[in-house]
PQR file of N, CA, C, O and H, with PARSE charges and radii, in Angstrom:
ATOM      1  N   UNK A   1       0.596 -35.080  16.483 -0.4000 1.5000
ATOM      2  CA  UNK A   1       1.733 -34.203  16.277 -0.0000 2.0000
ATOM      3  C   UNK A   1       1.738 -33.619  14.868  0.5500 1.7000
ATOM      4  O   UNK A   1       1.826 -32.421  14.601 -0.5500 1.4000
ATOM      5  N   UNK A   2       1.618 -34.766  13.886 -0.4000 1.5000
ATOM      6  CA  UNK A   2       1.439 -34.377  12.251 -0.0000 2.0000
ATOM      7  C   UNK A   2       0.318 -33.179  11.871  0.5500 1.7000
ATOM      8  O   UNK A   2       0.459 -32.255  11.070 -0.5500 1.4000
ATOM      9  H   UNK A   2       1.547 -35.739  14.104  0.4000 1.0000
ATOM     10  N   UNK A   3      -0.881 -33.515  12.744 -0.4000 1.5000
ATOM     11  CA  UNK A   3      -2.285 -32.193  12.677 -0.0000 2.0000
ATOM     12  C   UNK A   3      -1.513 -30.677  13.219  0.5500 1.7000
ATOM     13  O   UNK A   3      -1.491 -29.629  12.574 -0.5500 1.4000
ATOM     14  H   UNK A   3      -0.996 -34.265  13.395  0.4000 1.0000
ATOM     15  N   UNK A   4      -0.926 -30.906  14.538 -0.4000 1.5000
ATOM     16  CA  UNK A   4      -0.253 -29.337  15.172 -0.0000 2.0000
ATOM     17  C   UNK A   4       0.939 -28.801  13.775  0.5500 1.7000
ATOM     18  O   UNK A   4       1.088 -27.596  13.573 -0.5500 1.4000
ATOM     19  H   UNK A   4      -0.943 -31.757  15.062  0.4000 1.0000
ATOM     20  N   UNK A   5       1.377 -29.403  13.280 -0.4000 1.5000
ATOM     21  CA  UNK A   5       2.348 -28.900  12.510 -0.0000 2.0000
ATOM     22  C   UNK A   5       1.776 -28.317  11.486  0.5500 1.7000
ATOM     23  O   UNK A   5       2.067 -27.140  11.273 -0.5500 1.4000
ATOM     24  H   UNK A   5       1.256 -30.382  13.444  0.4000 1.0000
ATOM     25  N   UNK A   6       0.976 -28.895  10.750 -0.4000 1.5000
ATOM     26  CA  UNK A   6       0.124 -28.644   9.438 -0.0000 2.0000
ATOM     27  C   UNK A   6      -0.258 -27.549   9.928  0.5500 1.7000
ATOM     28  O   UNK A   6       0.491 -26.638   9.575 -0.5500 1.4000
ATOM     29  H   UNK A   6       0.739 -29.851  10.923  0.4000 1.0000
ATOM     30  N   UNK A   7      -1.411 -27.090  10.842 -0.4000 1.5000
ATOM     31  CA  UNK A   7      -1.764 -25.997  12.214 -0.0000 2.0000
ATOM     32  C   UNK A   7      -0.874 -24.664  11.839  0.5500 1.7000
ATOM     33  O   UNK A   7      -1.227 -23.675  11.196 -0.5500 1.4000
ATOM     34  H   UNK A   7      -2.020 -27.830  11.129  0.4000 1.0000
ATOM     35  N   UNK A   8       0.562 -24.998  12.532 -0.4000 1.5000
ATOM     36  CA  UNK A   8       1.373 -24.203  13.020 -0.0000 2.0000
ATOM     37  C   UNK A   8       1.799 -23.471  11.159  0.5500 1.7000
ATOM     38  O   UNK A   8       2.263 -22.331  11.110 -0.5500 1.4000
ATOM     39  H   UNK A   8       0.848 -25.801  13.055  0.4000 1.0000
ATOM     40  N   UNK A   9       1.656 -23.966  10.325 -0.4000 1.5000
ATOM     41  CA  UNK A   9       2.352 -23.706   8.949 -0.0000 2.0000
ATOM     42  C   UNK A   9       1.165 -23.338   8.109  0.5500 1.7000
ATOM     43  O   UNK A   9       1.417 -22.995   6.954 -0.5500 1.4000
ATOM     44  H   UNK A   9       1.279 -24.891  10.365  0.4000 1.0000
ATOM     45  N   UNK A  10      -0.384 -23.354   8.588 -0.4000 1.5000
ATOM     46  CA  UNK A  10      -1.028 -22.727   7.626 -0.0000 2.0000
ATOM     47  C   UNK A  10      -1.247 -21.113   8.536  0.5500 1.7000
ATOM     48  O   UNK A  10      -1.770 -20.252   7.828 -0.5500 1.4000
ATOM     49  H   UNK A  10      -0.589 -23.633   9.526  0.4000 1.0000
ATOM     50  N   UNK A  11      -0.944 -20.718   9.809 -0.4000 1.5000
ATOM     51  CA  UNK A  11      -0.724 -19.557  10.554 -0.0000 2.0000
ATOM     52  C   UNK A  11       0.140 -18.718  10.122  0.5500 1.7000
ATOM     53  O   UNK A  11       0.009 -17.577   9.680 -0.5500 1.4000
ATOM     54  H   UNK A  11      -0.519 -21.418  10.384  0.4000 1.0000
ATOM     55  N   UNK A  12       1.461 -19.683  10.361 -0.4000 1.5000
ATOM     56  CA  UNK A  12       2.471 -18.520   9.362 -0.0000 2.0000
ATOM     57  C   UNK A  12       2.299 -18.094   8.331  0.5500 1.7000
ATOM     58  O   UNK A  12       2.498 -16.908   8.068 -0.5500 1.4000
ATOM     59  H   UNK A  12       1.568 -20.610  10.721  0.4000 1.0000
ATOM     60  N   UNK A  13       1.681 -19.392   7.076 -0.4000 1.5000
ATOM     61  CA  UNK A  13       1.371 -18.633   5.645 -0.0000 2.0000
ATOM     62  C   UNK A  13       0.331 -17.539   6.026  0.5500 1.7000
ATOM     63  O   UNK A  13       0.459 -16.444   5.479 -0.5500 1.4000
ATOM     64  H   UNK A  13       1.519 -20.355   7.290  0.4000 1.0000
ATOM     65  N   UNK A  14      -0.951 -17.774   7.138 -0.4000 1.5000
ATOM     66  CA  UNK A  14      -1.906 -16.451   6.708 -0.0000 2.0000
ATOM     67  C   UNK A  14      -0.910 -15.267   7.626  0.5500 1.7000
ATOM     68  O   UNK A  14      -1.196 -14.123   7.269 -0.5500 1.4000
ATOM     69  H   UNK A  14      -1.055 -18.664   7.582  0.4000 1.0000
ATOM     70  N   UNK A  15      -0.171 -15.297   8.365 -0.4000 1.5000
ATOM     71  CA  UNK A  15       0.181 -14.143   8.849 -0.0000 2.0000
ATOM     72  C   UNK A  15       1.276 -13.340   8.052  0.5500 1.7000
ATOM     73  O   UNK A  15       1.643 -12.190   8.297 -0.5500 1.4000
ATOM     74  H   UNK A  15       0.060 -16.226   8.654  0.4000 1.0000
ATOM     75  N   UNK A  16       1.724 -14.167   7.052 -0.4000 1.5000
ATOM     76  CA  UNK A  16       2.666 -13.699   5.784 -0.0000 2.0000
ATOM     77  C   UNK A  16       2.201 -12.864   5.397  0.5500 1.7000
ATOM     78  O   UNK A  16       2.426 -11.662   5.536 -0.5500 1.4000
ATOM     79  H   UNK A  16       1.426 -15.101   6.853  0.4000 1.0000
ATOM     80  N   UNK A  17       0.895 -13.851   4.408 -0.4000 1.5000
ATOM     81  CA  UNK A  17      -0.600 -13.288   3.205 -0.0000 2.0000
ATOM     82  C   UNK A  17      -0.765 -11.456   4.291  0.5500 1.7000
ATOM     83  O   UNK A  17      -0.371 -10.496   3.628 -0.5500 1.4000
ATOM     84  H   UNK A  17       0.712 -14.827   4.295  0.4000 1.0000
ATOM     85  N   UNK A  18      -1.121 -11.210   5.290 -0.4000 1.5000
ATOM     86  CA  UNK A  18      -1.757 -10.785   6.085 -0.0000 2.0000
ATOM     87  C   UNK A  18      -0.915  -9.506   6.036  0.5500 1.7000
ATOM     88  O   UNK A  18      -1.392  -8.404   5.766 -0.5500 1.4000
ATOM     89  H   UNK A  18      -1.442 -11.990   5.828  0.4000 1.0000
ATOM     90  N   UNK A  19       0.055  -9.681   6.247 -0.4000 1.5000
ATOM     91  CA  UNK A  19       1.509  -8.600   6.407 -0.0000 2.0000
ATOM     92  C   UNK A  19       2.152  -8.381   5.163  0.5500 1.7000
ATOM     93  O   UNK A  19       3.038  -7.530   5.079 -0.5500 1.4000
ATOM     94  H   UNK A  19       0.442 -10.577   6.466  0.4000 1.0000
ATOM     95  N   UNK A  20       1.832  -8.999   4.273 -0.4000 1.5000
ATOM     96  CA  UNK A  20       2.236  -8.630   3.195 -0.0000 2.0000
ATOM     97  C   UNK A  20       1.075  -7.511   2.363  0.5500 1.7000
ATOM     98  O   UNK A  20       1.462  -6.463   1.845 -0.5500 1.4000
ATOM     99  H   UNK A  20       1.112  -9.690   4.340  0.4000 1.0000
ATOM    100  N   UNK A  21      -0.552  -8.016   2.357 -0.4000 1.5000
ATOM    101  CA  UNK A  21      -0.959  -7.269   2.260 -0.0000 2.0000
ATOM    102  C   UNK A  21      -1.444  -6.388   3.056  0.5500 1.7000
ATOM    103  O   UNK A  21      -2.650  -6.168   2.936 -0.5500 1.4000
ATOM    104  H   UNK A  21      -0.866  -8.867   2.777  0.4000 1.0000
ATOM    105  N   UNK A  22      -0.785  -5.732   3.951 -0.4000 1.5000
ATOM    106  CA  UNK A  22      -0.893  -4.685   4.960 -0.0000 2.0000
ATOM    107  C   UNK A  22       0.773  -3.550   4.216  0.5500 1.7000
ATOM    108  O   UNK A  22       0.962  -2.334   4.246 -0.5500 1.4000
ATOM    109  H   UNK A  22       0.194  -5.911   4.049  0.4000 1.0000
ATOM    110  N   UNK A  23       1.441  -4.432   3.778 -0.4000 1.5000
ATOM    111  CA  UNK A  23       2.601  -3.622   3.584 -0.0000 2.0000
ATOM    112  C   UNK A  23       2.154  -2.855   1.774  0.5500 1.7000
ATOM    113  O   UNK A  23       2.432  -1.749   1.312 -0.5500 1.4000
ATOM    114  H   UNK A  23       1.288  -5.420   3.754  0.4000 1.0000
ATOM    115  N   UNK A  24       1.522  -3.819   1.272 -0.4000 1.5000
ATOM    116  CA  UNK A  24       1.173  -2.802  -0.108 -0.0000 2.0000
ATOM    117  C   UNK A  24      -0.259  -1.624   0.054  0.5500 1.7000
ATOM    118  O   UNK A  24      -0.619  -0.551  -0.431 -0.5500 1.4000
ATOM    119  H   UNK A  24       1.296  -4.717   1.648  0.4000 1.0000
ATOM    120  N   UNK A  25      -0.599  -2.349   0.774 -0.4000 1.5000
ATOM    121  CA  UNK A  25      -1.880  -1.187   0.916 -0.0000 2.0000
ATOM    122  C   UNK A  25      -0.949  -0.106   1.663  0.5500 1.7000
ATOM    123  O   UNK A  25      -0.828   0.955   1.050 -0.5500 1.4000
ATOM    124  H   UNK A  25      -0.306  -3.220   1.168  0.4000 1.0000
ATOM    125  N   UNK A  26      -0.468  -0.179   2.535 -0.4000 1.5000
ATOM    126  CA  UNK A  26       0.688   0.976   3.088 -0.0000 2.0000
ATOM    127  C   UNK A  26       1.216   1.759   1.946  0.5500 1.7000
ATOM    128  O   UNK A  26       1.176   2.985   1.837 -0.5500 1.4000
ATOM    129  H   UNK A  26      -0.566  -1.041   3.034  0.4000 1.0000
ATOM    130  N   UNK A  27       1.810   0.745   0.946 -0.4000 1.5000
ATOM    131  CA  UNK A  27       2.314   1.557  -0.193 -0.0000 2.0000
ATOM    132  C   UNK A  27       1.487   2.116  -0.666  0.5500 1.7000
ATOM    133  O   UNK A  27       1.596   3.326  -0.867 -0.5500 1.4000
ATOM    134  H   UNK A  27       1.842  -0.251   1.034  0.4000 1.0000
ATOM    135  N   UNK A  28       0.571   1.543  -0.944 -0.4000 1.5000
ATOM    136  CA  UNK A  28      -0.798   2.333  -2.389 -0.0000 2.0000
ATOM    137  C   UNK A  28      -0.751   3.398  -1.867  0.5500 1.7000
ATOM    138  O   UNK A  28      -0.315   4.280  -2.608 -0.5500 1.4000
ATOM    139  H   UNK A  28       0.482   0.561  -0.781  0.4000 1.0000
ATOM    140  N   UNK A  29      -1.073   3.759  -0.687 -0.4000 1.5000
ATOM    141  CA  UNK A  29      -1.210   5.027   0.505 -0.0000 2.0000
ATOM    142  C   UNK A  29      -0.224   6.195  -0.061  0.5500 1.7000
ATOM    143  O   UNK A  29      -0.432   6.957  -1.006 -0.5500 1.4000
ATOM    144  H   UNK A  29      -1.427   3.043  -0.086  0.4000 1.0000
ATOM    145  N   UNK A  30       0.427   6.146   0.430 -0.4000 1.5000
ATOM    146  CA  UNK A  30       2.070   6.883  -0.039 -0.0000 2.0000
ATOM    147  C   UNK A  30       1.934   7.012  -1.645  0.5500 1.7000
ATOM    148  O   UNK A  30       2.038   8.110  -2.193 -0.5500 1.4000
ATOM    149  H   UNK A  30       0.596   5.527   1.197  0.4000 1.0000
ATOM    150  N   UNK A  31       1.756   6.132  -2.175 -0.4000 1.5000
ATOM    151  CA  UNK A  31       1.816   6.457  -3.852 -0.0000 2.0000
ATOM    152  C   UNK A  31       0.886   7.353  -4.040  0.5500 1.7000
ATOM    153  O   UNK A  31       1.305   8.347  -4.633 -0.5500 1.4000
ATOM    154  H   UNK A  31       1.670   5.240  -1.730  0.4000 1.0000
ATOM    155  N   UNK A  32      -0.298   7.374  -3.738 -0.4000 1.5000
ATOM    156  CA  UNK A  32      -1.836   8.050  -3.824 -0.0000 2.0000
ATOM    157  C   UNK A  32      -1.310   9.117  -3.625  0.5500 1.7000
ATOM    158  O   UNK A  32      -0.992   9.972  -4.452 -0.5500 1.4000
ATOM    159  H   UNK A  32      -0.638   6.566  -3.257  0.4000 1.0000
ATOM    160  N   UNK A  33      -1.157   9.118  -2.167 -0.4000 1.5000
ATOM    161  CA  UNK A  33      -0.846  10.776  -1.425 -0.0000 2.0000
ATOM    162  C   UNK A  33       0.252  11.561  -2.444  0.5500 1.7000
ATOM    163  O   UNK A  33       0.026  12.680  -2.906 -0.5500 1.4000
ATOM    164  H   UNK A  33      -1.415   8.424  -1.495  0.4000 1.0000
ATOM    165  N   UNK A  34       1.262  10.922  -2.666 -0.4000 1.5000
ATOM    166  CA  UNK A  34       2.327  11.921  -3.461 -0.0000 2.0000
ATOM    167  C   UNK A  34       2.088  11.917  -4.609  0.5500 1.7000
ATOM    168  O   UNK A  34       2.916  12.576  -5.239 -0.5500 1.4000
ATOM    169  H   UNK A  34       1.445  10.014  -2.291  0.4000 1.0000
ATOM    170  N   UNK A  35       0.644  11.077  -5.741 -0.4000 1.5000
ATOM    171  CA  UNK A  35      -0.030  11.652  -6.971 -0.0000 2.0000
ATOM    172  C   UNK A  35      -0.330  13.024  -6.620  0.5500 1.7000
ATOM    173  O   UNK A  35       0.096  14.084  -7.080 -0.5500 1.4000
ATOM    174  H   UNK A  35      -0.028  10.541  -5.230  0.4000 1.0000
ATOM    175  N   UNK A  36      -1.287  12.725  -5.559 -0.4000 1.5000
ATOM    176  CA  UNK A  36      -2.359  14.203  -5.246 -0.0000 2.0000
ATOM    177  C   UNK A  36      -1.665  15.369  -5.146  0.5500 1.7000
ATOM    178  O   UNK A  36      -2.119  16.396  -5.651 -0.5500 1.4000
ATOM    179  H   UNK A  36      -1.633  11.864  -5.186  0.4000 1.0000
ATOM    180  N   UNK A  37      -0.231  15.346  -4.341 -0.4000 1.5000
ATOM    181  CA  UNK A  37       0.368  16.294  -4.442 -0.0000 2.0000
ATOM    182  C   UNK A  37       1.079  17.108  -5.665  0.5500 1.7000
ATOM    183  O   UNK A  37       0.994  18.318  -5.874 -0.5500 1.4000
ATOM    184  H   UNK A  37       0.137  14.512  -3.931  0.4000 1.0000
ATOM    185  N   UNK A  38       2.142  15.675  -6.777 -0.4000 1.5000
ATOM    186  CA  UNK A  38       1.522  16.345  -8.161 -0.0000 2.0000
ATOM    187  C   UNK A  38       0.953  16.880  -8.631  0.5500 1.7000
ATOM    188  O   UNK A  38       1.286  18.000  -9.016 -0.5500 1.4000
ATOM    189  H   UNK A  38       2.211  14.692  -6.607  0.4000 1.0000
ATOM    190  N   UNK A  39      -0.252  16.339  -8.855 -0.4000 1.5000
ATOM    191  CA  UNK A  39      -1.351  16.643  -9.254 -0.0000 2.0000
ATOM    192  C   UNK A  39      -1.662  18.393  -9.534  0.5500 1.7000
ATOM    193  O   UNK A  39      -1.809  19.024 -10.580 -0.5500 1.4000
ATOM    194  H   UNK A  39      -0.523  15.428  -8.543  0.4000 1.0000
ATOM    195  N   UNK A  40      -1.682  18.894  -7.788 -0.4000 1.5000
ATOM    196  CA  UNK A  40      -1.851  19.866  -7.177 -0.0000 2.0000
ATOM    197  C   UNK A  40      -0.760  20.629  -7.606  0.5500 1.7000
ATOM    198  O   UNK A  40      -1.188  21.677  -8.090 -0.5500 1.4000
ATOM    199  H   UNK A  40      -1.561  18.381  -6.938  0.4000 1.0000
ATOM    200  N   UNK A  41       0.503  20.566  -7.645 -0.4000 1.5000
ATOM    201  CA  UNK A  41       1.268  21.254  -8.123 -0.0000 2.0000
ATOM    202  C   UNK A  41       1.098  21.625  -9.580  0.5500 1.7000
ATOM    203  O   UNK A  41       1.009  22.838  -9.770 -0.5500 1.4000
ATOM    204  H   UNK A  41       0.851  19.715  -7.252  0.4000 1.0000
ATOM    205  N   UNK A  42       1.033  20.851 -10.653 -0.4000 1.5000
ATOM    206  CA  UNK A  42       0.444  20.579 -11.987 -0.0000 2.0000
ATOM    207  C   UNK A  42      -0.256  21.866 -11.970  0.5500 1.7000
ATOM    208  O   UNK A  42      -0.043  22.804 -12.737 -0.5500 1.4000
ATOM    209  H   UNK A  42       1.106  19.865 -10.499  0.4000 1.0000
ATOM    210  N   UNK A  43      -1.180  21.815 -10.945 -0.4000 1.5000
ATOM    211  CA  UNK A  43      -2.615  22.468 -11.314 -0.0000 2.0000
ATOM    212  C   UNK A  43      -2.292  23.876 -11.340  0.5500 1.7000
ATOM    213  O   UNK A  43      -2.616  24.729 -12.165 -0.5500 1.4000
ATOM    214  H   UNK A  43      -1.353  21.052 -10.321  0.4000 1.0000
ATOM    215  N   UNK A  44      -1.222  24.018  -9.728 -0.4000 1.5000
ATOM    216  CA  UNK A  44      -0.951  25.358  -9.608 -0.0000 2.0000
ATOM    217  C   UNK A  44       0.003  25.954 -10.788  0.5500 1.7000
ATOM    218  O   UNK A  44       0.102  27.135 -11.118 -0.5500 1.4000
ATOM    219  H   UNK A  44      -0.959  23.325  -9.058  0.4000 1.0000
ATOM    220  N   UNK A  45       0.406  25.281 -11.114 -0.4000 1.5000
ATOM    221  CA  UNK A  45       1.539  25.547 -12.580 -0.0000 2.0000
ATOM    222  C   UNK A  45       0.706  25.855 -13.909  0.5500 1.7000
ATOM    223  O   UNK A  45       1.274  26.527 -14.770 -0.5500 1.4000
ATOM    224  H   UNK A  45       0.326  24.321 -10.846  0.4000 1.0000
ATOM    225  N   UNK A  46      -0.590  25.415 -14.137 -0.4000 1.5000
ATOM    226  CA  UNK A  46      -1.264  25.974 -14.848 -0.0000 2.0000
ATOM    227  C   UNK A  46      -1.995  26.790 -14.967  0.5500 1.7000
ATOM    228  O   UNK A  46      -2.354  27.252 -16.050 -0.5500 1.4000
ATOM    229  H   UNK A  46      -1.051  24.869 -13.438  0.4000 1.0000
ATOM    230  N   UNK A  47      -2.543  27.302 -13.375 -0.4000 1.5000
ATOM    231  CA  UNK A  47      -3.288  28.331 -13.041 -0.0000 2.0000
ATOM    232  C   UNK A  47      -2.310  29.778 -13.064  0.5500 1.7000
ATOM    233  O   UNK A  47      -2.916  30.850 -13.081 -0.5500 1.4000
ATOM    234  H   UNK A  47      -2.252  26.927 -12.495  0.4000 1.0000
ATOM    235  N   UNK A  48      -0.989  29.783 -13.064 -0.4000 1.5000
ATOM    236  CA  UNK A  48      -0.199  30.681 -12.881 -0.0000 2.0000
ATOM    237  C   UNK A  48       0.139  31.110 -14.551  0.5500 1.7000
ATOM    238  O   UNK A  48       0.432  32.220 -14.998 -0.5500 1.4000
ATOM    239  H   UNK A  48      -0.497  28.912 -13.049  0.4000 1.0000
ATOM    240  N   UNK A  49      -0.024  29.752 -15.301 -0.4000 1.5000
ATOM    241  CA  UNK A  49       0.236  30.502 -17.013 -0.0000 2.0000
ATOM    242  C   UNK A  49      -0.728  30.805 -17.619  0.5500 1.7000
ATOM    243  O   UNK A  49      -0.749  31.105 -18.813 -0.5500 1.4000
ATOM    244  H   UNK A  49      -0.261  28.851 -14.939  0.4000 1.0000
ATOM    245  N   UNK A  50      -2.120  30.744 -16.497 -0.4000 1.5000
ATOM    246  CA  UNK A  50      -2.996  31.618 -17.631 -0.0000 2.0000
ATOM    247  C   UNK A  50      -3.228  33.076 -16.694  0.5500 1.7000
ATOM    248  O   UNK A  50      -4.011  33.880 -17.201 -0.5500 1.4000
ATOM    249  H   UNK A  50      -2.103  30.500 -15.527  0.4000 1.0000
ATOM    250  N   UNK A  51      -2.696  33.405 -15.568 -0.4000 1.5000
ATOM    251  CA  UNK A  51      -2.526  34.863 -15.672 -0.0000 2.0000
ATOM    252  C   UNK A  51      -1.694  35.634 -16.000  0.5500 1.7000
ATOM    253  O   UNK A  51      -1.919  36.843 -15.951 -0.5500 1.4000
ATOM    254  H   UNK A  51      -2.060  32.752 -15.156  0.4000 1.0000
TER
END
């Protein structure tokens, strides 16, 4: 009974570990994407003050 429990509680910790890093890589995603779009805006904002 003592082995199934130990079992059952190192599953939950990796499915935590697992979902937790699934939820920041999600973020990095979203952060990345709305740099690039900065970025891009930036760019167009400078391409417009040198004509």
């Amino acid at each position: 009974m003592k082995t199934s429990h130990i079992t059952l509680v190192k599953r939950l910790v990796l499915l935590f570990l697992a979902t937790t890093l699934l939820a920041f890589v999600g973020l990095g995603c979203n952060t990345a994407h709305g740099f690039g779009e900065d970025m891009e805006k930036a760019g167009a904002k400078i391409q417009d003050g040198t004509k």
